[in-house]
TIBAMI-690251 format. One record per residue (C-alpha): y, z, x; residue in one letter. Coordinates in steps of 0.001 Angstrom, whole numbers, plus 500000, padded with zeros to 6 digits. Layout:
(atom (Y Z X) A)
...
//
This chain:
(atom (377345 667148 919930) X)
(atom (377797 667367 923457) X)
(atom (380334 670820 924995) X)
(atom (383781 670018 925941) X)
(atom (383870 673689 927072) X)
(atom (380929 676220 928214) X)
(atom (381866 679988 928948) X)
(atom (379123 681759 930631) X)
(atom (378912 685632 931014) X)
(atom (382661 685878 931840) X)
(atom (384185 688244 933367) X)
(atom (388251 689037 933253) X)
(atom (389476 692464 935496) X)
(atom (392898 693235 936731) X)
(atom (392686 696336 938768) X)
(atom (389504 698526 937798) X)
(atom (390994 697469 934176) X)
(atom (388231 694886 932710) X)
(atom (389835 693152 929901) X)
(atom (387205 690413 929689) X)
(atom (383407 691501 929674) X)
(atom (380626 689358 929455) X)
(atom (381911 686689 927290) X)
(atom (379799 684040 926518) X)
(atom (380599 681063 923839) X)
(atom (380814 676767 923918) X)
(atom (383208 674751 922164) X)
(atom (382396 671006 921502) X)
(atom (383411 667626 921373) X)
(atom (385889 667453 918760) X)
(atom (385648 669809 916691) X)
(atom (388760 672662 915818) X)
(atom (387795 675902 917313) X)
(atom (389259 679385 916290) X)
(atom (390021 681965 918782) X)
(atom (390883 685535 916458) X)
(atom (391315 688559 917441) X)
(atom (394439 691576 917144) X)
(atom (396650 691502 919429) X)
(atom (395570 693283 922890) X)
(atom (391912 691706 922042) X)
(atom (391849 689158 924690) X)
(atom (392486 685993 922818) X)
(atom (395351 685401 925376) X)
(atom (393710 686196 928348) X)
(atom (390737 684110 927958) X)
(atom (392871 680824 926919) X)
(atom (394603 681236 930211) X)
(atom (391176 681313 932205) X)
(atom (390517 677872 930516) X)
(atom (393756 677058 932201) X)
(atom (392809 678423 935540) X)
(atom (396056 680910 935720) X)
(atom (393419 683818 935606) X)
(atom (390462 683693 937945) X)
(atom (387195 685106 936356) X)
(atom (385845 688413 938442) X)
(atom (382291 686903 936876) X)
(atom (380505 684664 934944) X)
(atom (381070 680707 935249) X)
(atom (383604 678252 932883) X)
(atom (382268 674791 932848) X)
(atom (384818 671619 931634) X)
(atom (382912 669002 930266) X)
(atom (380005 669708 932333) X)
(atom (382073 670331 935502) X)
(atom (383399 673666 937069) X)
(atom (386687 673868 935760) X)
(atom (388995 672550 938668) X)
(atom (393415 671647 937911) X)
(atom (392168 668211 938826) X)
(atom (389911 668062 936147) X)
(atom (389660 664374 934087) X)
(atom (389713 666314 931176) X)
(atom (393258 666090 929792) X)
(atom (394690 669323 928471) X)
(atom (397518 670140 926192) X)
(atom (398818 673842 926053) X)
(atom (401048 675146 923765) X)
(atom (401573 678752 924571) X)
(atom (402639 681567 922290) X)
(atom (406192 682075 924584) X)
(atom (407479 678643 924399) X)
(atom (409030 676986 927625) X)
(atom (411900 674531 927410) X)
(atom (414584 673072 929204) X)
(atom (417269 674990 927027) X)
(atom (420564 673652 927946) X)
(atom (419453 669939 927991) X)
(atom (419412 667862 924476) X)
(atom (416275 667728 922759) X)
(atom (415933 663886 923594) X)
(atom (416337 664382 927439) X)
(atom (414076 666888 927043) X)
(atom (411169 665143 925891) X)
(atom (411603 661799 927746) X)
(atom (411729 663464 930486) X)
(atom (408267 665129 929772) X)
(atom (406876 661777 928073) X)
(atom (407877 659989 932037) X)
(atom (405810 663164 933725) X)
(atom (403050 662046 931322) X)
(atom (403434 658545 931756) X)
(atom (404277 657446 928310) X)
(atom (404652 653291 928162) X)
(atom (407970 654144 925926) X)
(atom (408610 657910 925731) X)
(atom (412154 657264 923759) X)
(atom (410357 655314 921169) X)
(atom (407164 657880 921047) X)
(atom (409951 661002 920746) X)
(atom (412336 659286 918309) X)
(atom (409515 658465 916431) X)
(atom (407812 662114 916360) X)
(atom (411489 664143 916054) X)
(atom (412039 661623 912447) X)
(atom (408174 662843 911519) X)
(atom (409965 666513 911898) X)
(atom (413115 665880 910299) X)
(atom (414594 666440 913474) X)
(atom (415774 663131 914181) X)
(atom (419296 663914 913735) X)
(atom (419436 666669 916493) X)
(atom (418154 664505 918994) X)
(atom (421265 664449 921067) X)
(atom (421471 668422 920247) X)
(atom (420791 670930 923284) X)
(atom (417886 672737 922996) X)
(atom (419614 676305 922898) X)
(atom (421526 675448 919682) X)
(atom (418540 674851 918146) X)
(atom (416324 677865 915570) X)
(atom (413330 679054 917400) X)
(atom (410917 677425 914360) X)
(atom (412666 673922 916012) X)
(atom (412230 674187 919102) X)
(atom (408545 674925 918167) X)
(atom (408243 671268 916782) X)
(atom (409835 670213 920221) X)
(atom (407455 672035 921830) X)
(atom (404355 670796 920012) X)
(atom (406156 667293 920143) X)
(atom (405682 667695 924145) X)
(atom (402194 668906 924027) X)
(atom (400326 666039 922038) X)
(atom (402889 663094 923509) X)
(atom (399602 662073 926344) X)
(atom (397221 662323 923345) X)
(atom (395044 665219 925424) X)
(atom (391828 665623 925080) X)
(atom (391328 668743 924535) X)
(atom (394454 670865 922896) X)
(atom (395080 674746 923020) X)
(atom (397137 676239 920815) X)
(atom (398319 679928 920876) X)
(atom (400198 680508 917215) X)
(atom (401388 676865 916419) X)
(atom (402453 678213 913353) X)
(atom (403894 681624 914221) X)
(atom (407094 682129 912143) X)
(atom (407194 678777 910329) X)
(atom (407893 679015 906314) X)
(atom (404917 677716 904233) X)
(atom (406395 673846 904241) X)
(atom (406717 673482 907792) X)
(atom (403176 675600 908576) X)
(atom (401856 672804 906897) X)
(atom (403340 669816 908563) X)
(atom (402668 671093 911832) X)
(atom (399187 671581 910717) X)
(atom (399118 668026 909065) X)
(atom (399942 666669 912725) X)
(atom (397431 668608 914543) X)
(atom (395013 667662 912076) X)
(atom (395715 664108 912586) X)
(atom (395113 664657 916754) X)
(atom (392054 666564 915909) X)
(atom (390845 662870 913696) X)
(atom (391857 660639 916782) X)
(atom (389137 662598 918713) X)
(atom (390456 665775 920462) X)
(atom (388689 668831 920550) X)
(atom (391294 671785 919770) X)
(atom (391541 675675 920419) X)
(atom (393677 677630 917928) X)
(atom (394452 680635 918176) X)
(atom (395980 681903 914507) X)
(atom (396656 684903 912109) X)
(atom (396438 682921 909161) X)
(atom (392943 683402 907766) X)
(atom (393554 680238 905298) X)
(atom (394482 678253 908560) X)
(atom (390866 679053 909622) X)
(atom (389124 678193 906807) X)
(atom (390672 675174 906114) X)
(atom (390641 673468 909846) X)
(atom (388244 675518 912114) X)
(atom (384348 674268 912128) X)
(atom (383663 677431 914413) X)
(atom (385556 680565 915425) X)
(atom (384652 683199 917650) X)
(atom (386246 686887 916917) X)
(atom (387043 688855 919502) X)
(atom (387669 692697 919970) X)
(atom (388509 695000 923296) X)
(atom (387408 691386 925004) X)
(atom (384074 691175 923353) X)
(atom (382305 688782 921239) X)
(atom (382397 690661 917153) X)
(atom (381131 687128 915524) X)
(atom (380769 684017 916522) X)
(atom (379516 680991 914328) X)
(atom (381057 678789 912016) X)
(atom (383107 680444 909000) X)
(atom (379944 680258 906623) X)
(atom (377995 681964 909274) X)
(atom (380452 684917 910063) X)
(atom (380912 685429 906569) X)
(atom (377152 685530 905664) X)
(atom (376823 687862 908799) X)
(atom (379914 690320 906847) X)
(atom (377896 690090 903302) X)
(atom (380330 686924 902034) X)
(atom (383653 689252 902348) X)
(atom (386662 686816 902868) X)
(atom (387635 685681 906569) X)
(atom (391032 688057 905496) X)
(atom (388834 691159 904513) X)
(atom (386194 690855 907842) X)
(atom (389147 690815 910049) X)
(atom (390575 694049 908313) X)
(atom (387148 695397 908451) X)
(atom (387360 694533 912468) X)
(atom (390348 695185 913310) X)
(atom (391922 697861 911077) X)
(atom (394828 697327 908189) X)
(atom (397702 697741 910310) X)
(atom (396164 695324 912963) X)
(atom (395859 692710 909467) X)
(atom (399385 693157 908884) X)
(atom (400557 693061 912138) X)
(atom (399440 689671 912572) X)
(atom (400489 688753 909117) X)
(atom (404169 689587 910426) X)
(atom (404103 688304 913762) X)
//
């Protein structure tokens, strides 16, 4: 299976501070791809370098064969960790007009259609700042997959959501992932992992710790669970600080 994505002895300073060093890993075609790590590990900081808001002091990050450029073919969805939405317009007005800058054949129908998925349909005509934070989540992932990207980055989709709604978010990103896209998650939820991600790469102090699929990593750890290697990593109270987050 051909990459989508190729990082190649990268590189990540600010200052004389080097947060990224020598990273190397692919992600490809289609498959669900987990990004772990604490936090302060660099999971953050190398999603924005696929996103070109952090330049690279080294190494080279290839896009479907092609140095990464903004006017890349590739189509991108990002759905960052601090969410970023139009707060004191409703949630309908909200996503049209992001379904026009995407240029949706019938973004009120495509919106309607994913805020009823959501249970959200009746707080369509509801501003965004009167909504919880878990709902204007579902906006914002609404706004993220509307252009059906190709490739999909996801920074804590599921940060804060109660064990119902973790999974219907993750039902609909699942469902992208079968129409083709290739997705980047980065997650605290170890069962997450195992049940979506056909490779993850686990990173500490912006190094590679593993890197393989989940059967490989665990083999690599002497078959400990995904929940036990990353307390074995990262410490307990890194464990439960990303259980809380």
């Amino acid at each position: 299976m051909p990459n989508i994505v190729e990082v190649k002895n990268f590189g990540i300073s600010f200052g004389e501070k080097e947060i990224i060093k020598d990273l190397s890993f692919t992600v490809k075609k289609g498959e669900i791809f987990g990004l772990l790590g604490s936090n302060g590990s660099g999971k953050t900081t190398t999603i924005r370098s696929l996103l070109n808001l952090y330049h690279a002091s080294k190494g080279e990050l290839l896009v479907d064969g092609e140095p990464f450029s903004p006017l890349s073919k590739v189509r991108i969805g990002y759905l960052p960790e601090e969410r970023g939405l139009y707060k004191k317009e409703s949630v309908i007005d909200t996503m049209v007009y992001f379904g026009r800058l995407r240029d949706l054949e019938n973004p009120l129908e495509w919106s309607m259609g994913f805020l009823k998925r959501v249970d959200l349909e009746d707080h369509a005509k509801t501003r965004v700042d009167k909504l919880s934070q878990g709902q204007q989540q579902k906006i914002q992932l609404g706004i993220t997959i509307m252009n059906d990207p190709e490739l999909l980055i996801l920074d804590e989709p599921t940060k804060g959501f109660d064990p119902v709604n973790r999974r219907l978010l993750m039902d609909i990103i699942d469902d992208h992932h079968k129409k083709g896209a290739t997705i980047i998650m980065i997650t605290h939820y170890m069962d997450e992992v195992e049940r979506l991600c056909d490779r993850i790469l686990l990173l500490k102090d912006g190094k590679s710790r593993a890197y393989g699929t989940v059967a490989e990593v665990r083999k690599k750890f002497d078959n400990k669970s995904l929940e036990q290697i990353f307390i074995d990593i990262y410490g307990e109270d890194a464990a439960k600080e990303g259980k809380d987050a």
